[in-house]
N, C-alpha and C positions, 0 to 999 in steps of 0.2 A: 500350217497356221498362218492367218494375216493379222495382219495388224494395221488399224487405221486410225491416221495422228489428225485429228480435230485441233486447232491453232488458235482457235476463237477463247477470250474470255470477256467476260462484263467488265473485271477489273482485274490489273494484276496482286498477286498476293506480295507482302512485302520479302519474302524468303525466295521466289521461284524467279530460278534462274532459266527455265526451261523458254524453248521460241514459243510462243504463241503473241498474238494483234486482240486489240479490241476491234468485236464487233460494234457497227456504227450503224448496218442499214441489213435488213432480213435478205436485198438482193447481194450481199455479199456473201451472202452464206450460198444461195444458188449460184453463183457463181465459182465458186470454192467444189460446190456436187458437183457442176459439171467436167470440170477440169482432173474431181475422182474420179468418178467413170471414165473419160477418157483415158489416164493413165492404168484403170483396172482393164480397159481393153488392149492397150498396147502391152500389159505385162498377163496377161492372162496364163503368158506358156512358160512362166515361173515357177506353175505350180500346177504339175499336170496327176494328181493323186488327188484323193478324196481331202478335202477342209475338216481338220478336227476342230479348232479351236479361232477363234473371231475376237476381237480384242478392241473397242473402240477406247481410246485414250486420246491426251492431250496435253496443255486444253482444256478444257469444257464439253465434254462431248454432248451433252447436255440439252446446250446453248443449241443445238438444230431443231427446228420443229419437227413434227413427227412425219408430216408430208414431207422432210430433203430426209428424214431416216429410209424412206418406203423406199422412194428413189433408190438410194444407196443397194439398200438390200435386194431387191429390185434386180439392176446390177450388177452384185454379187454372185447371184441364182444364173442370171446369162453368162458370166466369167468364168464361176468356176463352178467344181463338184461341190456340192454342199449336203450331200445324203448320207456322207454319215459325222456330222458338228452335233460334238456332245455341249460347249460351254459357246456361249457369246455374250461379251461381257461390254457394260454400258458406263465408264466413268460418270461422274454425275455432282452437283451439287444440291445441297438440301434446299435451297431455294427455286430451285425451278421444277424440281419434284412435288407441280399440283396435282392433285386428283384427277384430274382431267390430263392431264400432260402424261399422267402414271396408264390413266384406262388408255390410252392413247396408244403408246408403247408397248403396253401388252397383246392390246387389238393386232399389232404387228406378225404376233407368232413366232419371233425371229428370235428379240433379245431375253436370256433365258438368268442371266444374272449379274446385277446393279453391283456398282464401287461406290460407295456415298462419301465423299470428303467432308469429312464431320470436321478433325483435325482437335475440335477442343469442346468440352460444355460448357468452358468459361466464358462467357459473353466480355468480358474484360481482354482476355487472350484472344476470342475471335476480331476484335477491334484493331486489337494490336497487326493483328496478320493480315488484315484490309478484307477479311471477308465477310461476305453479304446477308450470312445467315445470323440467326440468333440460334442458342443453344435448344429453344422449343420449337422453331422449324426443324431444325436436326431430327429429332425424336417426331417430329409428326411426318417428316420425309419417310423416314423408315416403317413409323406404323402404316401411312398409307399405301408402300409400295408392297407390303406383308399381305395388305388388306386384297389389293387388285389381283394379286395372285402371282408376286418377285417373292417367292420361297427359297431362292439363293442370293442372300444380301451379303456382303461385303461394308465395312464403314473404314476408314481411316482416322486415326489418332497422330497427333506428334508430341513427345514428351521432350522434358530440354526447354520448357518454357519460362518465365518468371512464376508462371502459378504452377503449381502442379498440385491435382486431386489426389486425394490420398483413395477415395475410391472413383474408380469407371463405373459407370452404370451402362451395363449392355444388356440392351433389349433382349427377350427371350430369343426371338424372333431372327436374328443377328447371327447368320454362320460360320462367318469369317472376319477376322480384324487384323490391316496391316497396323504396325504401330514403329512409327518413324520418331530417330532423334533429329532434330531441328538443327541444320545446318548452317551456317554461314554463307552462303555464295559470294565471291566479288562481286560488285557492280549490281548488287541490288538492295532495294529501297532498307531492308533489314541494316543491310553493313554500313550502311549509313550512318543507320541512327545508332548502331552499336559504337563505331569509331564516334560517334559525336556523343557518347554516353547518353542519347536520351534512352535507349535499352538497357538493359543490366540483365545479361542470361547466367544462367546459374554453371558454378564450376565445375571441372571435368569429374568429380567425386559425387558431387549431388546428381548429375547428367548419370550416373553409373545406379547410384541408386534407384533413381526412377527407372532405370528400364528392368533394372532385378522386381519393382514395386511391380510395372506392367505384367514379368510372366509371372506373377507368385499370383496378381489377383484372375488376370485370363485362365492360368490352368484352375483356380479353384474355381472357377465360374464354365467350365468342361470345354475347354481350348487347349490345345496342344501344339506346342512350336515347333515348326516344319523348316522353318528359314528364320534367319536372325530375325526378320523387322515383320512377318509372318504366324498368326496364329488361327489355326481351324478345329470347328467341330469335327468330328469323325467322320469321313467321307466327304469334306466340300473342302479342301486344298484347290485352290486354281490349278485348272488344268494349264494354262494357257502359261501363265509365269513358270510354274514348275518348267515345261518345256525348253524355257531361253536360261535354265538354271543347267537341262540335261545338255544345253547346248545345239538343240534340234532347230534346224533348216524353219526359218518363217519368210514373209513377201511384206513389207512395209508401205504402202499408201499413205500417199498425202503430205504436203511440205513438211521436212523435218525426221520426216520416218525414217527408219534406218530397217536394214535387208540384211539376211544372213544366209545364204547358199551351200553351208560346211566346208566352205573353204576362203569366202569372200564374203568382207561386209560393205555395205554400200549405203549412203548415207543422201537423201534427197534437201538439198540446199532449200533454204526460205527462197532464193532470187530465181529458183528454178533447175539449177544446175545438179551434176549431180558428183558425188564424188566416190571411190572405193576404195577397199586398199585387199591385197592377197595376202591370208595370212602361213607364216611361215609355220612348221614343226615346234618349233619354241615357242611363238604366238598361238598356238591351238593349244599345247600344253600349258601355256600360264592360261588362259581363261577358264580352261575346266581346275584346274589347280583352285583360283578363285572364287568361279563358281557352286563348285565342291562342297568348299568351306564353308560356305555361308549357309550351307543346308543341312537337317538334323542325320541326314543318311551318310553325307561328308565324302572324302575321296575314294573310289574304287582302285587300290593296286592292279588289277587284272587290266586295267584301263588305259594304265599308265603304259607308255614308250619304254622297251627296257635299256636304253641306255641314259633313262633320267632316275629309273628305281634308287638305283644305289643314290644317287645325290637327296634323295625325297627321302630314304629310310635314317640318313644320316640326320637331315635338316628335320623330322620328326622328333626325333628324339627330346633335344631338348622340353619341346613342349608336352610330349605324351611325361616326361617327369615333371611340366609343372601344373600337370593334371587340368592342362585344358584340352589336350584331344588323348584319345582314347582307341585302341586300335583293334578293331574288331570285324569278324569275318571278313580276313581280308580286304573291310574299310578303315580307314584315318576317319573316327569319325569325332568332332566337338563338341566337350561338353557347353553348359547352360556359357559357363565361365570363358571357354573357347569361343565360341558363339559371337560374345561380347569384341573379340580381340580378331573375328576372321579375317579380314581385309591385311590385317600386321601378319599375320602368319602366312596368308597366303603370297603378300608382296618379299618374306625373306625368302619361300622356298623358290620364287623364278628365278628361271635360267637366262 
């Protein structure tokens, strides 16, 4: 699997603490392709097995015209094996998803399914969060990417807002939705204004309600929760995330991106540089621990190291009696309720 971190946005949002720059000039973006290829040819023998899965994130992945996308893919096709990529997936905002921008990218043949950062329908709340869309761009992004022929759309919601709708409207059309609680980061524009009270985000009880309000209205709307902040129709779960969930080996492109080998991660600096770290027996075991938990399938014992069994069967306990995980064929697995509290469960059981 690769992954390829796009750094560009039009503006930043007030919550994202993630790297990315304003783009300023179209030749920075060419400049930005060039410098990916380059680095797709020096790392090409990272990843000498066929490409399942393609991941454009960011950023804006968006924000490229369609001619530095071709490039890219382009590329890719000389780089590596790509004969047998079932998913390749395109971050995106509802404003740059014209009709033309959409026939564009489908022209490609490449990218086979859209992430749409909706985040809110409340034009009030998208103000709030410095984004560029209105809540009927949103909805005409989506119909027209349905229309060119993106039959695997994805949208993003965040709840934990000042407003929160009592119902979602999700398009028919729509087969996958992540739904994120709204975080605080240091040092960005958000914490700002919360430390200066012009924000006022709702408490940690209403925050809980809203996300119980998200799966009661997705499942009756035929979505089912695969991962905490994760909901799909039957058949379209990202391949691509599932995988950094099972923990499997991907190749990161592009400032910021991070590498994972199954034994080493590696982290490619904004200034260029790059940095790794080796991880130990106890560091592979807390992150599948981790990432375990956050998924509705949850830990596999057979998986586990057996001289941390005993420490995990002990440290379960407690919560399989307050009926947040549940233990079944030989998985730890979380309820709706577990779910809620995975990252708390997952950081008491590390070693």
């Amino acid at each position: 699997m690769i992954y390829i971190h796009v750094p560009f946005c039009h503006r930043k949002c007030t919550y994202c603490a993630f790297y990315s720059k304003p783009v300023r000039a179209e030749g920075g973006l060419s400049t930005y392709v060039d410098s990916l290829i380059m680095e797709m040819r020096q790392r090409r023998g990272e990843q000498d097995h066929p490409i399942k899965t393609v991941y454009f994130g960011g950023g804006t992945p968006s924000i490229l015209p369609v001619g530095e996308l071709e490039r890219i893919v382009n590329a890719l096709h000389e780089c590596f094996d790509l004969s047998q990529v079932e998913e390749v997936t395109l971050e995106a905002n509802p404003e740059d998803l014209t009709l033309g921008y959409l026939q564009g990218l489908h022209e490609l043949q490449f990218v086979n399914r859209l992430s749409i950062g909706i985040q809110s329908l409340d034009d009030g709340m998208l103000r709030l969060l410095n984004r560029r869309h209105t809540s009927r761009q949103a909805m005409e992004a989506v119909e027209n990417a349905y229309r060119v022929g993106f039959h695997n759309i994805s949208v993003d919601f965040i709840y934990g807002l000042p407003v929160f709708p009592e119902s979602i409207d999700i398009p028919d059309v729509v087969s996958h939705v992540s739904a994120y609680a709204l975080t605080v980061e240091e040092s960005t524009a958000l914490a700002r204004q919360v430390e200066q009270g012009r924000v006022v985000l709702p408490g940690e009880e209403e925050v809980v309600r809203q996300y119980h309000a998200v799966c009661k209205q997705l499942e009756n709307a035929g979505f089912h929760q695969y991962e905490v902040s994760n909901f799909a129709r039957p058949g379209c779960e990202s391949r691509h995330n599932s995988r950094y969930w099972d923990r499997t080996p991907y190749l990161g492109l592009g400032p910021g991106a991070h590498s994972f080998d199954g034994r080493c991660r590696r982290w490619n600096k904004p200034d260029g540089s790059v940095e790794e770290e080796i991880l130990t027996e106890a560091d592979a075991y807390n992150e599948m621990v981790m990432t375990s938990l956050r998924t509705t399938r949850g830990l596999d014992v057979d998986l586990v190291p057996d001289k941390y069994k005993k420490r995990l069967h002990h440290g379960m306990k407690r919560y399989v009696d307050f009926g947040w995980i549940v233990l079944k064929d030989n998985h730890y697995e979380p309820t709706k309720e577990g779910l809620l509290h995975a990252d708390g469960i997952a950081a008491e059981l590390f070693v």
